[in-house]
C-alpha positions in Angstrom: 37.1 39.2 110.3 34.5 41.3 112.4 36.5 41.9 115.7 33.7 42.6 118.7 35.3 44.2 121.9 33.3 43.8 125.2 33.8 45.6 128.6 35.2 42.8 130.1 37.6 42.0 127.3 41.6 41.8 128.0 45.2 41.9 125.9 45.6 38.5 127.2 42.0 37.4 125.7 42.8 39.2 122.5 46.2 37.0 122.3 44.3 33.9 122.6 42.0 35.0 120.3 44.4 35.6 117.7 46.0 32.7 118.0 42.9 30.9 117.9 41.8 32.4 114.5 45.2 31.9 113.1 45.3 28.1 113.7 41.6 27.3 112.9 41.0 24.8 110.5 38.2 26.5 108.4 39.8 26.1 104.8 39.4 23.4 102.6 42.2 20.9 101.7 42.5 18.5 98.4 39.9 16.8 99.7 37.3 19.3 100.1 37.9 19.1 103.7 37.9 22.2 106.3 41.3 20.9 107.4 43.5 24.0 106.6 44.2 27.1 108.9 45.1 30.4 107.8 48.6 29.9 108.8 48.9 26.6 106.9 47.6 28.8 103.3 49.9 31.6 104.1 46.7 33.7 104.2 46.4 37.3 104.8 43.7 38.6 108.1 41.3 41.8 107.2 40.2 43.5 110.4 37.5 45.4 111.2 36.4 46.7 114.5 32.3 46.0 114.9 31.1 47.0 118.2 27.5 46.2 116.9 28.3 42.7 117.4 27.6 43.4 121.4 23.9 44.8 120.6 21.7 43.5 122.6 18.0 42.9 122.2 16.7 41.5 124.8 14.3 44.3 126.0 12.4 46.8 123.5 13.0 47.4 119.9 16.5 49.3 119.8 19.7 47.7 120.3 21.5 48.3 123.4 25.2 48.4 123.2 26.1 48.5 127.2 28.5 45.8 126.6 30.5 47.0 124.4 33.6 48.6 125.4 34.3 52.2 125.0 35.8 53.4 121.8 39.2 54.5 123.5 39.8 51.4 125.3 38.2 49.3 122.5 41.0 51.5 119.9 43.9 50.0 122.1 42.6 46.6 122.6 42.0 46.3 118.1 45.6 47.2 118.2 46.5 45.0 120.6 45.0 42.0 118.9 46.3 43.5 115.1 49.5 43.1 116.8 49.4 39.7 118.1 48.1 38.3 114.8 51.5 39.9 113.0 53.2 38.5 115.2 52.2 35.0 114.2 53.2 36.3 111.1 50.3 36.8 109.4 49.7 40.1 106.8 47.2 42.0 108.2 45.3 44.9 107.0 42.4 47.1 108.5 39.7 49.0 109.3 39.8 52.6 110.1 38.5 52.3 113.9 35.3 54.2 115.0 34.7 55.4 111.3 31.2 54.4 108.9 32.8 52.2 106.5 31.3 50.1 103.7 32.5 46.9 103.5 31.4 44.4 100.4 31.6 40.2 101.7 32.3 37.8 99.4 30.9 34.7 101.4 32.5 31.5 100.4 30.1 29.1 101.2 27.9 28.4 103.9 30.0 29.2 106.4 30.3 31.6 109.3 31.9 31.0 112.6 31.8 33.2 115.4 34.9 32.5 117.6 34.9 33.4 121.3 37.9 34.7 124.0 35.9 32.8 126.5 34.0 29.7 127.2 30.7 31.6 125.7 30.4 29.4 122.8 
């Protein structure tokens, strides 16, 4: 998962968050159904800090990334939320924070969710 941290974002948000993405039922059961959580497969959560996911292009042609928050807050917050994920004893692994990494997707299906800490979407 690509974990966007935003000025405004708290530990208490990142709980819920992790929570959230533990529980949701976005794997398939027998019946071909997304009706299974992460928890319910016994899955394992790959983290990756993306502050890009706060660029904003709203005026000009370059990104602005104004609402992301800064890397040392940001570092203790992706900690934070790794944290509360093991804690719902899930196996976690991660990114190394702040560094140019390459990272290769394997999409299953047509599928991508972007999950919220607020009532944004």
């Amino acid at each position: 998962m690509l974990l966007g941290i935003g000025k405004a974002d708290t530990e208490a948000e990142a709980e819920f968050l992790a929570h959230k993405l533990v529980n949701l039922r976005i794997f398939n059961d027998s019946e071909g159904k997304m009706n299974l959580s992460l928890a319910d497969i016994c899955g394992q959560m790959l983290i990756i800090s993306q502050f890009t996911l706060y660029a904003s292009t709203r005026k000009g042609n370059r990104p602005s990334f104004t609402d992301a928050m800064p890397p040392h807050e940001a570092e203790q917050l992706y900690l934070h939320f790794i944290q509360a994920v093991e804690k719902l004893q899930v196996h976690t692994e991660r990114g190394i924070f702040g560094a140019h990494m390459q990272i290769e997707l394997c999409n299953n299906g047509p599928v991508s969710i972007m999950v919220y800490s607020r009532n944004e979407g």
